[in-house]
C-alpha positions in Angstrom: 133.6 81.6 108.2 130.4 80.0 109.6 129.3 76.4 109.2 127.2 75.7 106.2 123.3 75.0 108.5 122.1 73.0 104.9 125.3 71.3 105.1 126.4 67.2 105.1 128.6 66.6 108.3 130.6 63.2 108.2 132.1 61.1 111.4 135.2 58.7 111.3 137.1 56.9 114.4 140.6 56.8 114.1 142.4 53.5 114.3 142.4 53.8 118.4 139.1 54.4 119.0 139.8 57.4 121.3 140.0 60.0 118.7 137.1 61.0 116.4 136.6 63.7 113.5 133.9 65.3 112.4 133.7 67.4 109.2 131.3 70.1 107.9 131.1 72.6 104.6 131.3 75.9 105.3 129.5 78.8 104.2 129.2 79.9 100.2 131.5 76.8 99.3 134.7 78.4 101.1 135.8 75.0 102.2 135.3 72.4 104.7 136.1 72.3 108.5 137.4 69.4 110.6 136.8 69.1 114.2 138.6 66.4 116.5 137.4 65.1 119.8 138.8 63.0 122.6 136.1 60.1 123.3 137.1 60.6 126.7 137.2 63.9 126.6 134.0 64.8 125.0 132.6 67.1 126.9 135.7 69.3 127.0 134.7 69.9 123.3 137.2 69.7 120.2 140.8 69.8 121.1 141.7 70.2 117.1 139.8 72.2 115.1 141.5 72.7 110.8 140.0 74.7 108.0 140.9 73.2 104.7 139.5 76.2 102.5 138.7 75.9 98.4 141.9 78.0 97.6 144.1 75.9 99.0 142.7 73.0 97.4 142.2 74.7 93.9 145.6 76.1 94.6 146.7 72.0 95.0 144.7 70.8 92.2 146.7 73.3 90.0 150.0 72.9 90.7 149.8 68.8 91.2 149.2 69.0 87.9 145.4 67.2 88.7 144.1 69.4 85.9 144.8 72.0 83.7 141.7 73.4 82.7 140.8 76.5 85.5 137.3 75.6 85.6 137.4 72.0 86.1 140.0 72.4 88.6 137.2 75.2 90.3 134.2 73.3 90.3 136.5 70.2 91.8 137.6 72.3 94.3 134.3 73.4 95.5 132.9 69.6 95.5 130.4 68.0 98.5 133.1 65.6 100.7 131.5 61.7 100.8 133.8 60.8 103.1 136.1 60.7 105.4 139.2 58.1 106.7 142.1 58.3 109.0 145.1 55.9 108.8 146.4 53.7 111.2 148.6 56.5 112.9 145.7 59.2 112.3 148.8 61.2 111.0 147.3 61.6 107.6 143.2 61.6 106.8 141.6 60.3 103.2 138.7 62.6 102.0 136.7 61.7 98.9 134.4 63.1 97.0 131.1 63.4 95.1 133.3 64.3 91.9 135.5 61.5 91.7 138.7 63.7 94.0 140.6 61.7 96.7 142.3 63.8 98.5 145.2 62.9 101.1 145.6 65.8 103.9 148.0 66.4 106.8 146.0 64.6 109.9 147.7 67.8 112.0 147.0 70.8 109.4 143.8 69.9 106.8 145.5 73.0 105.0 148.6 70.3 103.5 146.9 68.5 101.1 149.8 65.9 100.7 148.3 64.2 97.1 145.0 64.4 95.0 144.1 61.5 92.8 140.6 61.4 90.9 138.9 58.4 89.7 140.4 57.3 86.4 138.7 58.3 82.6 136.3 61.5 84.3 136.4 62.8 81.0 136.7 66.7 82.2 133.0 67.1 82.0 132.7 68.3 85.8 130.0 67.5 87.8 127.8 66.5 84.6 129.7 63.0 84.4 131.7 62.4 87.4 131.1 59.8 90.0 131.4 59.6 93.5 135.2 58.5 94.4 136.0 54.9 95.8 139.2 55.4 98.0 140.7 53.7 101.0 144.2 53.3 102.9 146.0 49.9 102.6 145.9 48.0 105.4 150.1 48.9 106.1 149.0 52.9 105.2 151.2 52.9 102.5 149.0 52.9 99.7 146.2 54.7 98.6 143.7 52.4 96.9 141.3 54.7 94.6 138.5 53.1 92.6 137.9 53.5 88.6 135.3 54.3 86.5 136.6 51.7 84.0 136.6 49.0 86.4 140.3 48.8 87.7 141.8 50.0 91.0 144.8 52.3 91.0 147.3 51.9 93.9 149.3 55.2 95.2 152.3 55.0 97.1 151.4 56.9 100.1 154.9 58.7 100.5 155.5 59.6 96.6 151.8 59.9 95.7 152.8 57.4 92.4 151.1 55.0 90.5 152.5 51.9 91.7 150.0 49.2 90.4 146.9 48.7 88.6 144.4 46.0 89.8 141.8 44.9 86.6 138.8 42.5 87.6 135.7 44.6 87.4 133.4 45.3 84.8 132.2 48.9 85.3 132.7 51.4 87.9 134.2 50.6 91.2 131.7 52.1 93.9 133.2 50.7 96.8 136.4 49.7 97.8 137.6 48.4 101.5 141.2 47.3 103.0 141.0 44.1 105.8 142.2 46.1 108.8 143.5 42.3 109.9 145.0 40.4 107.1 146.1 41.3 103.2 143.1 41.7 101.7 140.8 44.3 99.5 137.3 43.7 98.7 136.1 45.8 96.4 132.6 46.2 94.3 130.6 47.2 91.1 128.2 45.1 90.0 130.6 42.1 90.9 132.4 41.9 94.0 136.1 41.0 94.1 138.6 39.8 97.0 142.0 40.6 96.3 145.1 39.4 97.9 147.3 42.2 99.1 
């Protein structure tokens, strides 16, 4: 499979600084590819290169029991990334997207998709109502924070993928949502902004 030439590519840093990922779509919506380079290495090209491909997320979607309808669960699986986040430890890497998926992969093999969460009440419409997803790693990597379209923020245990709290203070959809990498924080944003204490 080629790289997609009309393609978005994204860019994060790990934690470090020393490692860095890049991600394109491939060709005819088969899936996305991460590359990841050595910052002091650059020049010696990727030294990581993982396929995550459609099936194996539509294949994921099913059977974590994201959705049961086999289109949905299609169209989800073929959707534009928006972003991209490693954890502290860069063992695991946070992918969102323009339909409202988070998606939680192996940082070693893209092809383990360890949990997929979508942004709460997407009423099953697709593409033709879903928003861009909100999602970010606690500051400890042990939760998955993942932004709602009815204003609250749902927090994932990172290990069990479970709901392990519900944070209400917004009004309308959560757009953005960000973990201090320093102290126990979350700020997060709709049309207000919020600062929680972690």
């Amino acid at each position: 499979m080629t790289i997609d030439p009309n393609g978005c590519p994204l860019a994060a840093y790990d934690s470090t600084g020393l490692v860095f990922g890049i991600t394109a779509p491939l060709e005819a919506n088969a899936g996305h590819i991460i590359h990841l380079y050595d910052a002091r290495q650059y020049s010696s090209g990727a030294f990581s290169e993982m396929k995550l491909d459609s099936n194996t997320l539509l294949n994921a979607l099913q059977t974590k029991g994201h959705t049961a309808q086999p289109h949905i669960a299609s169209e989800l699986s073929r959707a534009k990334w928006s972003s991209m986040t490693f954890n502290k430890s860069g063992k695991q890497i946070l992918i969102t997207t323009e339909l409202g998926l988070v998606l939680v992969v192996d940082g070693y093999d893209a092809n383990i998709v360890t949990h997929v969460f979508s942004a709460e009440d997407m009423s099953g419409e697709g593409s033709q109502s879903a928003k861009p997803a909100a999602a970010c790693f606690s500051s400890d990597d042990q939760t998955v924070l993942v932004g709602n379209e009815n204003g609250s923020i749902s927090c994932y245990d990172v290990v069990s993928g479970l709901l392990v709290k519900k944070l209400d203070g917004h009004v309308g959809h959560v757009g953005c949502v960000a973990s201090s990498p320093k102290y126990a924080q979350i700020a997060s944003a709709c049309t207000n902004v919020a600062l929680w204490t972690w």
